[in-house]
Each structure stands twice: as structure tokens, then as C-alpha cells.
C-alpha positions in Angstrom: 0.0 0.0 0.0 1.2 3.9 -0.7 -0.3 4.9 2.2 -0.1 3.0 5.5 0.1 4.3 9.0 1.5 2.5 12.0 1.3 3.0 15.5 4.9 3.0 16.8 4.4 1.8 20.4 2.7 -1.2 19.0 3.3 -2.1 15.9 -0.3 -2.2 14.8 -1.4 -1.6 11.1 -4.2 1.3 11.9 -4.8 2.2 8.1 -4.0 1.7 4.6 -5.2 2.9 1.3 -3.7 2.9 -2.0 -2.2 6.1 -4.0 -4.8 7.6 -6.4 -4.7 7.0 -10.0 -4.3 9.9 -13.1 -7.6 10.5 -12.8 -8.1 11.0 -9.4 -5.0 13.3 -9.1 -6.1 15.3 -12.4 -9.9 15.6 -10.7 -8.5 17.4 -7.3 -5.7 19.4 -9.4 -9.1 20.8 -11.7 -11.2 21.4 -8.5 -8.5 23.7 -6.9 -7.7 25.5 -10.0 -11.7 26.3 -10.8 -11.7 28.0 -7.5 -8.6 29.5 -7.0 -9.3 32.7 -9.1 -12.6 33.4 -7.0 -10.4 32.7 -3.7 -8.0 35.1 -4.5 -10.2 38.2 -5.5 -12.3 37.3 -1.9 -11.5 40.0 0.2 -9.4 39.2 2.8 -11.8 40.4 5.7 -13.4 36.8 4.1 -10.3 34.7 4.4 -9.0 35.4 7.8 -12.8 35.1 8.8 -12.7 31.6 7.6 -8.5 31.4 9.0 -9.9 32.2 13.0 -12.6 29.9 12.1 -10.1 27.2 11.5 -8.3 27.8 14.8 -11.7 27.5 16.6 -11.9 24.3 14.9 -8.6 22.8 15.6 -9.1 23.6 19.2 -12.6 21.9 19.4 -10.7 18.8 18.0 -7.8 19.0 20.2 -7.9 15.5 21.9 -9.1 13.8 18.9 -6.0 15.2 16.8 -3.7 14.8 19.0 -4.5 10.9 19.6 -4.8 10.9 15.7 -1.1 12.0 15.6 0.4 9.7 18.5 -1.0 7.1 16.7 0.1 7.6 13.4 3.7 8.6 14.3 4.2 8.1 17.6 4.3 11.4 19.9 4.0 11.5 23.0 0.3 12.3 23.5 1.0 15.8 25.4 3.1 17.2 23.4 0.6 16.0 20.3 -2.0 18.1 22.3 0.6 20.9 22.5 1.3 20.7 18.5 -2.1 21.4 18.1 -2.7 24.0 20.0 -0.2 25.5 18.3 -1.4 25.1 14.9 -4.6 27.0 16.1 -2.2 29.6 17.0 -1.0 30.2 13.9 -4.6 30.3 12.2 -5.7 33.4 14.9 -1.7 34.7 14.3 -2.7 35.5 10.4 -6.4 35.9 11.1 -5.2 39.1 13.1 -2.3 39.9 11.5 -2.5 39.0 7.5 -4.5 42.0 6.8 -1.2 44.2 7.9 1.0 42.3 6.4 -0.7 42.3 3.2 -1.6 45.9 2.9 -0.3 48.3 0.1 3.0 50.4 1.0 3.4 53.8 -0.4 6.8 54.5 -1.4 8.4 57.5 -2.7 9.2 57.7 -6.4 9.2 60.0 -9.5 5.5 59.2 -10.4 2.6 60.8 -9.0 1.4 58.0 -6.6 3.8 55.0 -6.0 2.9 51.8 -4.2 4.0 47.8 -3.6 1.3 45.8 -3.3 1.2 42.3 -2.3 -1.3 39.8 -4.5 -1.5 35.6 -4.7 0.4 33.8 -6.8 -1.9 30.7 -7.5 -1.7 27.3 -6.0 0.9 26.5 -3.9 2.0 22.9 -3.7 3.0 21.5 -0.3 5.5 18.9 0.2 5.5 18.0 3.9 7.0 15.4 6.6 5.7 13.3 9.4 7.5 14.4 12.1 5.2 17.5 12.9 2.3 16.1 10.9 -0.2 19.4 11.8 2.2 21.8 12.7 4.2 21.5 9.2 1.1 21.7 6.8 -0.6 24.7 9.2 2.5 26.5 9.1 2.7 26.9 5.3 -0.9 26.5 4.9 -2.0 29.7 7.5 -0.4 32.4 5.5 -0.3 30.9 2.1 -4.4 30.5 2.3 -4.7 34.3 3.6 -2.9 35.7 1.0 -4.8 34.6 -1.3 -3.7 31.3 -2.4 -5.0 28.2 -2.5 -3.1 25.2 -1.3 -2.6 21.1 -2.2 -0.9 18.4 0.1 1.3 15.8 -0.7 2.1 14.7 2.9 4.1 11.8 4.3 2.8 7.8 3.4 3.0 7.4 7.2 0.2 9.5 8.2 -2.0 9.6 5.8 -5.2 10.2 8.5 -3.4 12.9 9.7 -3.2 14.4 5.8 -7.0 13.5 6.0 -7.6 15.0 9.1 -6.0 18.4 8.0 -8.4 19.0 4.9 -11.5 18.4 7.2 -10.4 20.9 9.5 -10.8 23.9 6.2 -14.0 22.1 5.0 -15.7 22.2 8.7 -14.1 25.9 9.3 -16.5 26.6 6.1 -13.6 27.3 3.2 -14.6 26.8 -0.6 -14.8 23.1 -1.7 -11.0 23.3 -3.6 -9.0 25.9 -1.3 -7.3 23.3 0.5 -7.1 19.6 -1.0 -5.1 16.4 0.3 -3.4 14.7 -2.5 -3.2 10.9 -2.0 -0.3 10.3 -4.1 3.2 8.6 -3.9 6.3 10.4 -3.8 7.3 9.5 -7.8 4.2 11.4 -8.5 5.2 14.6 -7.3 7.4 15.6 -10.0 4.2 15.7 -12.2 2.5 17.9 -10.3 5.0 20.2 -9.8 5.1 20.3 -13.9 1.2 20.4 -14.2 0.6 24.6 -14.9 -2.2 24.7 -12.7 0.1 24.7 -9.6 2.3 27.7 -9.3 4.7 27.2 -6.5 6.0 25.0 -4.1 6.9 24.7 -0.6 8.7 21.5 1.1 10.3 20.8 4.6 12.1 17.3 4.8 15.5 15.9 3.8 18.3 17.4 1.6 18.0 14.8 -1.0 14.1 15.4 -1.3 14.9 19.7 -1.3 17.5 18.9 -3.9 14.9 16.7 -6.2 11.8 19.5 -5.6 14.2 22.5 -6.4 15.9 21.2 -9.5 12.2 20.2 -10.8 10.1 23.4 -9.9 13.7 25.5 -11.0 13.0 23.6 -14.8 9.2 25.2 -14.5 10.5 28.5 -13.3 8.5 28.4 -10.0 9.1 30.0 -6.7 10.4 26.9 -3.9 11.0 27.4 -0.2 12.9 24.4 1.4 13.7 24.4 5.0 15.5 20.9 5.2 17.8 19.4 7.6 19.6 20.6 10.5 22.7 20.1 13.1 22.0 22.8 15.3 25.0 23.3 17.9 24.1 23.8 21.2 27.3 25.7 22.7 27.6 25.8 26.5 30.2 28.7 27.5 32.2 28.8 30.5 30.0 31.1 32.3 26.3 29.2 31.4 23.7 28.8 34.0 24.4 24.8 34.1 21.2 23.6 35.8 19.1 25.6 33.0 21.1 24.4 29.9 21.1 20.9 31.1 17.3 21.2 31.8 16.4 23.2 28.1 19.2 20.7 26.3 17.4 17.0 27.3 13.9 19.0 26.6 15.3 20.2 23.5 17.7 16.9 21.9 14.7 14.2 23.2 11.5 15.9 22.2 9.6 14.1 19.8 12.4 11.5 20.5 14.8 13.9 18.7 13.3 13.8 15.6 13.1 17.0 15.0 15.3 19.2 12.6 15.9 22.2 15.3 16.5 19.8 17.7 19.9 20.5 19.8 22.0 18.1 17.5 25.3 19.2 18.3 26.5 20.3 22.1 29.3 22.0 22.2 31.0 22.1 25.5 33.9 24.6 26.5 36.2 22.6 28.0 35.9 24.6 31.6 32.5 23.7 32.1 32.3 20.4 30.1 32.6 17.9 32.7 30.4 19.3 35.1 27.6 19.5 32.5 28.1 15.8 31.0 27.5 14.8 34.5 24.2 16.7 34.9 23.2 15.4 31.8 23.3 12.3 31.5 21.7 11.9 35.2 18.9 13.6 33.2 19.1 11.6 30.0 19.1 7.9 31.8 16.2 9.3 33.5 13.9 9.3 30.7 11.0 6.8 30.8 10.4 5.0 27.7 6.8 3.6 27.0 3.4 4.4 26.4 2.9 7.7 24.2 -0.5 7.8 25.8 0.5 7.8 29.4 1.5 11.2 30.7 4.3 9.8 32.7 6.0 8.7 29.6 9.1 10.9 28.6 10.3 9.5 25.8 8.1 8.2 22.5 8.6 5.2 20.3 10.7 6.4 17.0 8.5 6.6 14.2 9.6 3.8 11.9 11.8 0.8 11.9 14.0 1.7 9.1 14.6 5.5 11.3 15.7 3.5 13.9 17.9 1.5 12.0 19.8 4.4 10.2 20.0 6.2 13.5 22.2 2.8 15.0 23.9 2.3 12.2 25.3 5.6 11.9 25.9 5.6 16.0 27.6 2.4 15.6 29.6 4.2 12.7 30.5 7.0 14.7 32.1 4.6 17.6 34.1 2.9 15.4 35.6 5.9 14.2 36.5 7.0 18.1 33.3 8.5 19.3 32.7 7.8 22.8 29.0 6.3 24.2 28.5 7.5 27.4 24.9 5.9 27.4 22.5 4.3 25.7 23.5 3.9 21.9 21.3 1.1 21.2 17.7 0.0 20.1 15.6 -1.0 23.0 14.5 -4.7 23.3 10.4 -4.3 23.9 7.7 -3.8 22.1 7.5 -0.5 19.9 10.2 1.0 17.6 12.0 2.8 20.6 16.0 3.6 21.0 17.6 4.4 24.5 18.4 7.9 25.0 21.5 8.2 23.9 25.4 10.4 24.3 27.9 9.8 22.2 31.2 11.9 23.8 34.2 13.2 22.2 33.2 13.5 18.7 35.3 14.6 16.0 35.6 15.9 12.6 35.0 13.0 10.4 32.9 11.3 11.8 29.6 10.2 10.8 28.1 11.7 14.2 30.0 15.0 13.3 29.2 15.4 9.7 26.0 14.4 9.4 22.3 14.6 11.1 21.3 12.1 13.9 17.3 12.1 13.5 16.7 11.0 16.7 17.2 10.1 21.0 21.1 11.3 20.6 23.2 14.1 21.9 26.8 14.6 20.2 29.3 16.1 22.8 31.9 17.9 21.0 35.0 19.5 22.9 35.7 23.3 22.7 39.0 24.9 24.1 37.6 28.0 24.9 34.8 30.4 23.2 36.6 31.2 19.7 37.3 27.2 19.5 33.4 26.8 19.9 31.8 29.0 17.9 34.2 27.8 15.0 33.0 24.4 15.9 29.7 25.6 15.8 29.6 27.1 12.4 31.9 23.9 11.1 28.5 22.3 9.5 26.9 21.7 6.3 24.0 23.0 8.1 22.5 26.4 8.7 18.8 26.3 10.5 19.7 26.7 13.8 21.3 27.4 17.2 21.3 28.2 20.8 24.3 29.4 23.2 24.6 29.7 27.2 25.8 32.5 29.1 25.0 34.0 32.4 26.0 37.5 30.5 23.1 38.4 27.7 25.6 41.0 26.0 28.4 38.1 25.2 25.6 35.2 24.4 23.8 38.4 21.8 27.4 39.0 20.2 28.1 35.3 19.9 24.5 34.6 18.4 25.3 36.9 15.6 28.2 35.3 14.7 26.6 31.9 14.4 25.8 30.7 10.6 22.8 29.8 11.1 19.1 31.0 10.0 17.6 31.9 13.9 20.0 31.6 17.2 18.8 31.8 20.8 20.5 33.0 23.9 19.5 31.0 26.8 16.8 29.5 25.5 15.9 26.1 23.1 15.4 26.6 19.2 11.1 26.8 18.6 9.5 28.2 15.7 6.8 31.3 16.6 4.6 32.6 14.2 5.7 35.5 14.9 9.2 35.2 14.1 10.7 34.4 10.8 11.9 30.8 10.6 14.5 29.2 7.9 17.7 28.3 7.2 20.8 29.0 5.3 23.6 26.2 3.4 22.1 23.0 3.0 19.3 23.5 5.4 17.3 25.5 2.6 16.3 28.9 1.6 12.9 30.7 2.2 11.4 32.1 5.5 8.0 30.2 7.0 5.9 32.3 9.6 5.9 36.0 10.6 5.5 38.6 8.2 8.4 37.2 5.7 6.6 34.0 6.0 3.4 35.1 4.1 5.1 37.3 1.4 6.9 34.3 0.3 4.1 33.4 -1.8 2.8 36.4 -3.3 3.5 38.7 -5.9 5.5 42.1 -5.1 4.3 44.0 -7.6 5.0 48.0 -7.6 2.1 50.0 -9.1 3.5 53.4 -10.6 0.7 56.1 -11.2 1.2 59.5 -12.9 
């Protein structure tokens, strides 16, 4: 089957449904693009009407989602809730907010009246992953739909009820039949869509390899992408850090959704003063996560979400040792039932090594040693990746100065990589280009046109 979703603390096979056929595909690529020119000359007093609406709904269906996407891929069932909630909070975000974002700037010029004005493109393809199976598609799908555009889904083959799910939620909030449509296809069919004329841009968040196949296809069409892709965000602890507090915000931040997460904290990066009295904090904290249950509330940490995850994720741990990497614990699949691996430290990792070079999507820190704070922020910026970054200080001033210097697309002081909707979110090398969220988040997708009037 294309589409088959399995609960991860079980094993169980919850769903399955093939891919759809030509002819399915063409019908829901011809329903979007009868309505989309009637959806993008509705004012947009309509559309962030109907956006609120959509946060009203995704609240109502809080418990029901959030079980929906434990189920599928694994959560743990409070932090599913929290996903949620947070998808409502970027419907009300550009409910409120779109209308300013959106709205014509005068400039100065040497015509009589000069403006920029921001209009729709079209329909926006999405491309999205599983590990944030609401939060990804709302994300895009928030500001895209308020501008003006409308939007199709090509979502992950793991959670296809959750793909379901997320085209309910626009139908019950009352959009147009066509705004928003699920597409029920396999990855080989992508390609086609992004060729077919009736889609006009596309937006995907998963792995490099997958960026580098959508950019080089829409790039043939001459159509506007935005990839945020991996990341190996460093997570520097400096001589002076409040200890208790990064160890705390580090374990939330590297085991969350068991680590698969792509701002995770990838990569900590230890000045050598402070390093052994962190590690010890640390992994106190790390051996005391509780594998089991998503459901249960005192479960904290989930299942993986597939077998063939977990098996990458050991094979390039096991990869890492042999090249001189150091387990300080875990570093191994778990022997019960569910697709879980032990929370994990690898210590004194290195350039070269597979721990060091590339991304861990999952339940393991990488400790890297830094002499002092020059050594670590050239650490730190000694990655193919770019999205991004957290350092810990005691002194804001040096923690502000260092986060500027960090090549990376957002960088926190004190405090774990999130996205916000109302803060730009992206990332630079080979973690992509583009900007989700805030107000460079729904211009992405529009057309800057200047209007020059004698």
C-alpha cells in the first residue's frame, strides 16, 4: 500500500489505502484550479474570517487530533496536544495579522502615486514530513491561504489520517470546496505535479536529497520553492552558562519528539571549563527518561517513528564509535515492544565522523569538545547546516554577540530553538532557503508588484 500508518508503540497496522490513479489526481488538481481565481479576488476580511474559524476548529478537536497524531507517528500524547494547539495559533496569528502584512506600501518615487502591493500567486503545492504532521502543513498552509492562495498536500505515506484530518479541518471551518485539498499520491508522483501549470509554487520541509529533487524540478518550470530541510544545530555551552538551566532546556530540546526534530539540539558544544560538570548533569537527566506508552502522561520518551529510522539512526551511531566517538549511554535500540531507542550520548566526537558530519534524526546528543569560546563558535559554524542554534551564558551582552556570529538562519540566547509565528523561521547552506511564519513568512508566496501612477 502507498499509504499505511503505523502506530509506533505497538506495531499495529491502523490504516492503509492505496495512491490515487491519473484520474483521481487530475480531478483534485481541476477542483483547486476552478476555485482558486474566485479565492483570490475574496477580500481578505473573508479569508482570515474563515482562518480564525479554522483555529476555533482545531481547538474543538484537540484530543481527537492529538491521539490521531500519536497514533500515526508516535508522539507522546502531550506534546501531540501541544502541537495542536499551536497550529490553532497560527490560524488566529494571520487571522489578526495578515490584513497588515498584506496591505499596500506607499513609497516614494518620480510618479505621481507609488505603491507595492502584495497579490496571490496561484496554488501553492505542499511537500511535507511526518514528524510534525499538523504543525508543518498549518505553518505553510496559515499564510499561504490568507494571501490569497490556494493550497494542495502531498504529505508523508505514514500518516495519511493525519493528511486526512487536515483537509477536514478547512471544509468544517467553512472554506470553498477546492481551497485546501489532500493529495493521495506517492512520492514518484510529485514531479508531475509540480510540472502540471495549474500549480504555481511549491513549498517542502524534509531531507536534503528530497529539497534537492523538488528544487531542480520546480527550477525547470521557473517556479518560486521554499525548502527548510535538515539541520545540526550546535548547542554551545560557554564557560560562564547557567548549568542547571542548559542541562534542563538541552534534554527538553535533543529528546523531544524522540529527537526527531530538525531544530533539535544536534550538536552540544562544551567549552572545556564547564564540560565535565555539564556531562555529569546530563546524563543523570538523559538515563532518567522513561520509555513507553505515548499515551501515558508519565512517559518521557516516545517510540521512533519507523523501523527503518531507527535502524539508520544505529547504524550511523555504531559508525561514529568505530571511528572513536565515545557512548557515554544508551546507543542502542531498545529490546520491547514498539520502535523505541535508548536515549543516547555519544562523547568526544570529532571531525569525520559520521556523528559529526551528518544529522542524527533521533534520541542522541553529540558532545563535541571546545578549548575556549573562539574554539566553539568555529565548531559551531563547522557544518553543512545552517537552521539553527542556541548558546549559554549567564551574561546576555556576550551570548547576543556570539549569536550573531553563528551561521545559522535563527540563534537563541538561553533559551531552546522553537518556531513562533511570529518570528521568521529558515535556514541558510544545505538546510534550505525561504522564510516560513511572521510577516516574511506570508510574502513568500505572493506577488511584489510596484504600481506606478502618474
Amino acid at each position: 500500500m502507498a499509504f499505511r500508518s503505523v502506530n509506533p508503540a505497538t506495531g499495529e497496522t491502523v490504516f492503509q489505502q492505496p495512491a490515487w490513479d491519473e484520474a483521481a489526481l487530475d480531478a483534485a488538481l481541476q477542483e483547486v484550479a476552478q476555485v482558486t481565481p474566485a479565492w483570490m479576488e475574496t477580500p481578505i476580511q473573508r479569508r482570515t474570517k474563515l482562518m480564525a474559524r479554522a483555529g476555533e476548529v482545531l481547538r474543538g478537536r484537540r484530543d481527537e487530533l492529538a491521539r490521531l497524531i500519536t497514533e500515526e507517528m508516535g508522539k507522546l500524547y502531550k506534546e501531540a496536544q501541544a502541537e495542536v494547539e499551536k497550529c490553532a495559533w497560527v490560524c488566529e496569528f494571520y487571522a489578526q495579522e495578515g490584513p497588515g502584512f498584506l496591505a499596500d506600501e506607499v513609497r516614494e518615487s518620480d510618479a505621481g502615486r507609488s505603491l507595492v502591493a502584495f497579490q496571490p500567486l496561484g496554488t501553492v503545492l505542499a511537500v511535507m514530513p511526518w514528524n510534525f504532521p499538523l504543525w508543518q502543513v498549518f505553518r505553510f498552509a496559515a499564510p499561504a491561504l490568507v494571501a490569497g492562495n490556494t493550497g494542495v498536500l502531498k504529505h508523508a505515506s505514514n500518516v495519511p489520517r493525519c493528511a486526512l484530518a487536515i483537509e477536514s479541518v478547512f471544509r468544517e471551518a467553512g472554506f470553498p470546496d477546492g481551497v485546501f485539498r489532500t493529495l493521495m499520491i506517492r512520492a514518484d508522483q510529485v514531479a508531475r505535479v509540480i510540472d502540471d501549470p495549474r500549480v504555481h509554487a511549491v513549498t517542502l520541509t524534509g531531507s536534503e536529497p528530497a529539497g534537492r529533487r523538488v528544487a531542480a524540478e520546480a527550477g525547470a518550470q521557473i517556479k518560486k520553492t521554499v525548502l527548510e530541510l535538515g539541520g545540526s544545530d550546535a548547542f554551545v555551552v560557554l564557560d560562564d552558562a547557567d548549568l542547571d538551566l542548559a542541562v534542563q532546556e538541552g534534554v527538553a530540546s535533543r529528546f523531544l519528539n524522540a529527537g526527531q526534530s530538525c531544530i533539535a539540539a544536534k550538536r552540544f558544544i562544551l567549552v572545556e571549563a564547564v564540560a565535565e560538570a555539564f556531562l555529569e548533569r546530563f546524563k543523570a537527566a538523559v538515563e532518567a527518561l522513561r520509555p513507553g506508552d505515548p499515551m501515558d502522561p508519565d512517559t518521557t520518551l516516545a517510540p521512533m517513528a519507523r523501523k527503518d529510522l531507527r535502524a539508520e539512526l544505529h547504524e550511523q551511531v555504531t559508525r561514529s564509535i568505530d571511528q572513536g566517538a565515545v557512548p557515554l549511554t544508551g546507543c542502542r535500540p531498545l529490546s520491547r515492544p514498539g520502535i523505541f531507542y535508548a536515549p543516547s550520548i555519544l562523547d568526544r566526537v570529532g571531525p569525520g565522523m559520521a556523528a559529526y558530519e551528518e544529522e542524527l534524526f533521533g534520541p542522541v546528543a553529540i558532545v563535541i569538545r571546545a578549548r575556549d569560546e573562539d574554539d566553539a563558535l568555529r565548531i559551531a559554524n563547522d557544518s553543512r547546516f545552517g537552521l539553527g542554534g542556541s548558546v549559554w551564558t549567564r551574561d546576555a551582552t556576550r551570548g547576543e554577540a556570539f549569536a550573531r556570529r553563528m551561521a545559522c538562519g535563527c540563534a537563541f540566547v538561553n533559551g531552546m530553538v522553537k518556531s513562533d509565528p511570529r518570528l521568521p523561521f529558515g535556514g541558510i547552506k544545505v538546510s534550505g532557503y525561504g522564510r516560513e511564519l511572521a510577516r516574511e513568512g506570508i510574502r513568500e508566496f505572493v506577488n511584489v508588484k510596484t504600481l506606478w501612477i502618474r
